[in-house]
C-alpha positions as CSV (number, residue, x, y, z in Angstrom):
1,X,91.3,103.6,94.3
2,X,94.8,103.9,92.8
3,X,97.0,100.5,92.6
4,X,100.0,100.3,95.0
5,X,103.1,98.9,93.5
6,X,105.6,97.2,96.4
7,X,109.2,96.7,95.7
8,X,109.5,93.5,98.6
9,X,111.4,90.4,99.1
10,X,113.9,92.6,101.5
11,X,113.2,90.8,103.2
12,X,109.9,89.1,102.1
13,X,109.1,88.7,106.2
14,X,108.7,92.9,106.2
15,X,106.8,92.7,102.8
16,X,104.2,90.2,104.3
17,X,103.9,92.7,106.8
18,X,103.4,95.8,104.3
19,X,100.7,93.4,102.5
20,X,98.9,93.0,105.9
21,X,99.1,96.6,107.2
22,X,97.9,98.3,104.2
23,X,94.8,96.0,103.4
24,X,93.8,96.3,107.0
25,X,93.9,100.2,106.5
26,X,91.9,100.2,103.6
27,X,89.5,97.5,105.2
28,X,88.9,100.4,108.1
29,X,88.5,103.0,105.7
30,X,86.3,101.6,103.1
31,X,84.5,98.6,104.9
32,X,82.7,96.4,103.6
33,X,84.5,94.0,101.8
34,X,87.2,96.1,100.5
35,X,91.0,95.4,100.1
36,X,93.9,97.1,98.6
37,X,94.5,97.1,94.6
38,X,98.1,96.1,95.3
39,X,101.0,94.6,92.5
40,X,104.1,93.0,94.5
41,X,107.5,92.9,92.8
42,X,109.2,90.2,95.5
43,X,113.1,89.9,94.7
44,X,115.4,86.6,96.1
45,X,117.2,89.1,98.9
46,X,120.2,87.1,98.4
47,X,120.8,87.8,95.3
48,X,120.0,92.0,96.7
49,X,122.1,91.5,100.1
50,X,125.3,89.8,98.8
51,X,125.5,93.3,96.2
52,X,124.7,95.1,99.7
53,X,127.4,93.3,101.4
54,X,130.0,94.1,98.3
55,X,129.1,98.1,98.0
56,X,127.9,97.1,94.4
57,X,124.6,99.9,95.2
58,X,124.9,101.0,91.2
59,X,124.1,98.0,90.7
60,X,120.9,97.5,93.6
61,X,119.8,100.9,91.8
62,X,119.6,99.7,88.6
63,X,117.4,96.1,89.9
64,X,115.1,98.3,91.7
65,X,114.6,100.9,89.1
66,X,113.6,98.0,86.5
67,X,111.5,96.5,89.3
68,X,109.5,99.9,89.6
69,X,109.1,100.3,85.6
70,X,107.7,97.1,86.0
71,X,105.0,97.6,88.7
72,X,104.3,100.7,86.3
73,X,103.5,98.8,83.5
74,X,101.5,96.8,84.6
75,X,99.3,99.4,86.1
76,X,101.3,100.6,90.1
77,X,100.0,104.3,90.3
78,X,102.2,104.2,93.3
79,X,105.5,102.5,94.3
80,X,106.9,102.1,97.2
81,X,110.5,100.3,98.7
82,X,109.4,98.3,101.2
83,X,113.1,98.7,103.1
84,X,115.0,101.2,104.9
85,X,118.2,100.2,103.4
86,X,117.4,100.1,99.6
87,X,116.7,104.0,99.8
88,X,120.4,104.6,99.6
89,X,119.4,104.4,95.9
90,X,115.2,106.0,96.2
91,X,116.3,108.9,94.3
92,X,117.4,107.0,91.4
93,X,114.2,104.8,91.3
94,X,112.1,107.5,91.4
95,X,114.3,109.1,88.3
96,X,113.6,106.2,86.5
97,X,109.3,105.8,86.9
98,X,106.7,108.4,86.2
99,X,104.4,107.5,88.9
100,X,105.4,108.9,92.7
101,X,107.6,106.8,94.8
102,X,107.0,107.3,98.4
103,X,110.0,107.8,100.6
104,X,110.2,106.1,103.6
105,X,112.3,108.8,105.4
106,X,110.2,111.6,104.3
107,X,107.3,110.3,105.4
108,X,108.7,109.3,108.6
109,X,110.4,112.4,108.8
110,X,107.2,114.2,108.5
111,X,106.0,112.5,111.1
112,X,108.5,113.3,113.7
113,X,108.3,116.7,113.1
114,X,104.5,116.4,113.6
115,X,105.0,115.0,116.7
116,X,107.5,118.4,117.3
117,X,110.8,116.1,118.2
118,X,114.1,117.5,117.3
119,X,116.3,114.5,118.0
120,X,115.9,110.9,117.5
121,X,117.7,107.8,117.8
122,X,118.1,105.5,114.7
123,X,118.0,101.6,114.4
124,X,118.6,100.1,111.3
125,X,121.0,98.1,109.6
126,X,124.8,99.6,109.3
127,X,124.1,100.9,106.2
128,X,121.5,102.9,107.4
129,X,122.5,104.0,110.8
130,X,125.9,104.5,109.4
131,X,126.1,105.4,105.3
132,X,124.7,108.9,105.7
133,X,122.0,108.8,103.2
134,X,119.1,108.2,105.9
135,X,120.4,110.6,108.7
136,X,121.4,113.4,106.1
137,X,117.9,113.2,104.9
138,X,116.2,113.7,108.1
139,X,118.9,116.7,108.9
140,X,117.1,118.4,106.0
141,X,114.1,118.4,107.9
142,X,115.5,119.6,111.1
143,X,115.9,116.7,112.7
144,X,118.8,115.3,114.8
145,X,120.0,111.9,114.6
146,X,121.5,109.8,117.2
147,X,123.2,106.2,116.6
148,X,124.3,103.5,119.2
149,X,128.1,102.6,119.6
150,X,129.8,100.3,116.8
151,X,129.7,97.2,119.1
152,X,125.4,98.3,119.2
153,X,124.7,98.2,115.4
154,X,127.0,95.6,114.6
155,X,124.6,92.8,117.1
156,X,121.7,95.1,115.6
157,X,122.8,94.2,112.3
158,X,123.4,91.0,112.5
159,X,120.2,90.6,114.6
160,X,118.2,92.0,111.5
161,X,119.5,89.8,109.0
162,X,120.3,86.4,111.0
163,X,117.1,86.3,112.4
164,X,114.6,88.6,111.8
165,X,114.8,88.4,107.9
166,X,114.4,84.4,108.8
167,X,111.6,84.6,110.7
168,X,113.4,84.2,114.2
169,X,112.3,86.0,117.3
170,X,114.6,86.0,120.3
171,X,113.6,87.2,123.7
172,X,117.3,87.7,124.8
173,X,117.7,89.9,121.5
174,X,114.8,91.8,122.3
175,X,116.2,92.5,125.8
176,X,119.3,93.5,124.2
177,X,117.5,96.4,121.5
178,X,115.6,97.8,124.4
179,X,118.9,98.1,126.5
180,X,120.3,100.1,123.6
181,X,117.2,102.2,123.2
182,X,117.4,103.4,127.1
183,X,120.8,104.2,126.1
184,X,119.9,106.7,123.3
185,X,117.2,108.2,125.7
186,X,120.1,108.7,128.3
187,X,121.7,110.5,125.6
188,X,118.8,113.0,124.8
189,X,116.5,110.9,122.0
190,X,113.1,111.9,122.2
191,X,112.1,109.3,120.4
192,X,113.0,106.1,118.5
193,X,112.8,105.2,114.5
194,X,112.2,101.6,113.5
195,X,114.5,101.8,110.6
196,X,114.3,98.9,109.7
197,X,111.2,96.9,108.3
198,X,112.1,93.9,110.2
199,X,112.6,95.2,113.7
200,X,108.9,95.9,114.7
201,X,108.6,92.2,114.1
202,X,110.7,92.3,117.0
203,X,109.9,95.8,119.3
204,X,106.2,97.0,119.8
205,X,105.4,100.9,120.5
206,X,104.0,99.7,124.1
207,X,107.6,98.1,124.8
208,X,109.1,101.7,125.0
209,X,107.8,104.9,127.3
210,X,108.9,107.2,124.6
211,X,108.0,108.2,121.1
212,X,108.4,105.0,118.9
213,X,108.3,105.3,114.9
214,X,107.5,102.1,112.9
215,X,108.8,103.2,109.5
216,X,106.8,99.8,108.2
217,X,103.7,101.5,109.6
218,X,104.3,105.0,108.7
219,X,105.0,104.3,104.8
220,X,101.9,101.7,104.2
221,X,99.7,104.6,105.9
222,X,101.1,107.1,103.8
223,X,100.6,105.2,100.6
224,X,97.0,104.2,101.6
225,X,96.2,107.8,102.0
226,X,97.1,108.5,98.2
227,X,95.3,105.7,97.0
228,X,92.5,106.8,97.9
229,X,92.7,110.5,96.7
């Protein structure tokens, strides 16, 4: 069994989450009494979401990128990001680290197109849904990507990081993220990506009646798959 290495603390809620996914996976596969050789790297996401907030991302690259040499040396065969957001800067982690990093938006890009969708809708935070990086990504693979309205991912936003990175789980701001969902599907989504690490905390596959990606999920699956090759 190779040794994951997680990049977490972005928030640490979602990293718990990753931890819990991926051991469970491995507990299914392997039985008995096995459980994941996993190194976390947790970061203070204040001290990552206030250079966020100031478009410092040079900056973000360089904390993660010594965060992944880290988890290298000290024996992380694989490294993952355990955040949507903080692949604005993936390709210059993985520049800096010898071992594979796995990309959340490949993998969940891979996915879709598995499942034969051609257009999705995206939740995230506004630097995902709106900086490019993600949705460009995806366009490589064929896929079309559909964001709500500004007014949408700014309460999305500030749903992700006033709550849900604090543990908080509102039933009125659930009500709220599955209004905006039938709105992308009135708009042509076929299905729906969890872009965000935090937001299955909040929205289950059996809440929606169409395709539902949990990037959280999708990436922990993917990286228990090549540990175990």
């Amino acid at each position: 069994m190779k040794t994951i290495g997680l990049i977490g603390g972005m928030s640490w809620q979602s990293t718990v989450e990753y931890y819990r996914i991926i051991n469970e996976l491995i507990s299914e596969k392997l039985g008995k009494l096995h459980s994941a050789k996993c190194i976390i790297y947790s970061f203070d996401f204040e001290e990552v979401a206030e250079k966020q907030r100031e478009g410092r991302w040079d900056e973000t690259g360089r904390l993660l990128s010594d965060a992944a040499r880290k988890l290298e040396e000290s024996g992380a065969m694989i490294i993952l990001i355990c955040t949507n957001t903080m692949h604005r800067v993936a390709d210059t982690v993985s520049d800096s680290i010898s071992v594979p990093l796995i990309n959340i938006i490949d993998v969940t890009a891979e996915e879709i197109k598995a499942k034969g969708l051609k257009k999705v809708g995206l939740l995230g935070t506004k630097f995902t849904m709106e900086d490019g990086f993600y949705t460009e990504r995806l366009g490589k693979y064929g896929i079309n990507v559909l964001i709500p309205g500004v007014e949408e991912r700014e309460f999305i936003h500030n749903v992700i990081f006033n709550e849900l990175c604090k543990g908080i789980i509102s039933t009125k701001s659930k009500k709220r993220f599955l209004e905006i969902i039938d709105g992308l599907k009135r708009k042509g989504a076929e299905g729906i990506i969890l872009g965000c690490t935090e937001i299955p905390l909040l929205i289950r596959g059996e809440d929606i009646n169409i395709g539902v990606f949990d990037t959280t999920f999708i990436h922990s699956r993917k990286a228990v798959e090549l540990s175990l090759i």
